[in-house]
C-alpha positions in Angstrom: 11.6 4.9 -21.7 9.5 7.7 -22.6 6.6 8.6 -20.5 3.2 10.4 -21.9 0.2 11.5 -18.9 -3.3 9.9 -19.2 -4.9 12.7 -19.4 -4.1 16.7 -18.6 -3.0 16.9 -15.2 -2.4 13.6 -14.4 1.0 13.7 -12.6 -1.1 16.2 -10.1 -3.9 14.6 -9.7 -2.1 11.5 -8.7 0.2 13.1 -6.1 -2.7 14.7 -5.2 -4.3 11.4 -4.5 -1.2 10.1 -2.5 -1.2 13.2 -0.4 -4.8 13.1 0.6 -3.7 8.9 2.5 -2.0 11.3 4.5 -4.9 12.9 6.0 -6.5 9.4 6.9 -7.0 8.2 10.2 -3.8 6.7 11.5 -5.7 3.3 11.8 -6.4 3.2 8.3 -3.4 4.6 7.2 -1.5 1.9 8.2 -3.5 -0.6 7.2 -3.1 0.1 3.7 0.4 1.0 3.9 0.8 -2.0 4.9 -1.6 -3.7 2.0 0.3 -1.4 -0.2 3.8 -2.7 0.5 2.7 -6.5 0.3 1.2 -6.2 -3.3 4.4 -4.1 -4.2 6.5 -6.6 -2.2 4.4 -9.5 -4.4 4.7 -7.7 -8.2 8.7 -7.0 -7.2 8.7 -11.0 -6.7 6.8 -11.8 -9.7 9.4 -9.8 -11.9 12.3 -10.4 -10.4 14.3 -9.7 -13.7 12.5 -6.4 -14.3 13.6 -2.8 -12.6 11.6 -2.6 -9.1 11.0 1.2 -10.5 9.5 0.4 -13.9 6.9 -2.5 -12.2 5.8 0.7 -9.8 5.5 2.6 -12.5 3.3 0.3 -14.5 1.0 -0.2 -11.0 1.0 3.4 -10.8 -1.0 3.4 -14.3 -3.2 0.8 -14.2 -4.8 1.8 -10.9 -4.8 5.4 -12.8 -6.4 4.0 -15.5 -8.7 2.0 -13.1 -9.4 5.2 -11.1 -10.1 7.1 -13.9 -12.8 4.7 -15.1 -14.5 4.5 -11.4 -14.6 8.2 -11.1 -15.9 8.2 -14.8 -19.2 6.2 -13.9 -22.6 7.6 -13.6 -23.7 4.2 -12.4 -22.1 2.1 -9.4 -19.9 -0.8 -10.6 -19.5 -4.1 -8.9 -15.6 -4.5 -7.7 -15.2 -7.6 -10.0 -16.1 -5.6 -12.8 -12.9 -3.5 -12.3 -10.7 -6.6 -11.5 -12.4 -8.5 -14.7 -11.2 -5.1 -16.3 -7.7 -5.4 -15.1 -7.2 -9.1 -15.8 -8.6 -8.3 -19.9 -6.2 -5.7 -19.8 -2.9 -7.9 -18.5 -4.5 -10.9 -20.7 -4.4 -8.6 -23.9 -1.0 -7.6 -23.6 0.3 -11.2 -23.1 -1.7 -12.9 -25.7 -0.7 -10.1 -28.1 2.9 -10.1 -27.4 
C-alpha cells in the first residue's frame, strides 16, 4: 500500500490534532474517547474481512479531508453539509467500482 500526505505537513498536523484531545477537560475527553472507540468498534464490524489497520487509516483521511474543508471555509457550514459531503464521497467510490 503506498501512502501519499494531503497536503505538506499533514502527518504533523494530524498528530498535532490528536495531541491537543489531550489537553481537554477530562469530562470531555472521555466522552469522545468513548464516541471515538464506538464508531471505530462499528467500521471494524462493517469490514470484518478488511485489516482493522487499513479501515483506521481510511477514517483517519476522510475526517482529514473533512477537516481540511471546514478549516478551509470563509463562511460557516451546516453539519449536514459535511455528512452529505462524506456520504457523495463513499457513494462515488461504490458506484464507480
Amino acid at each position: 500500500m503506498s501512502y501519499s500526505p494531503l497536503w505538506p505537513g499533514w502527518a504533523d498536523q494530524t498528530r498535532q490534532a490528536l495531541d491537543l484531545f489531550q489537553e481537554l477537560p477530562e469530562e470531555s475527553r472521555v466522552a469522545l474517547q468513548g464516541l471515538a472507540a464506538y464508531i471505530g468498534e462499528e467500521l471494524r464490524m462493517e469490514f470484518p474481512d478488511v485489516e482493522p489497520g487499513l479501515v483506521g487509516w481510511i477514517t483517519l483521511r476522510a475526517a482529514s479531508h473533512l477537516g481540511g474543508l471546514i478549516r478551509m471555509e470563509s463562511a460557516p457550514v451546516e453539519p449536514g453539509t459535511y455528512i452529505a459531503i462524506g456520504l457523495m464521497a463513499g457513494d462515488h467510490l461504490v458506484s464507480t467500482s
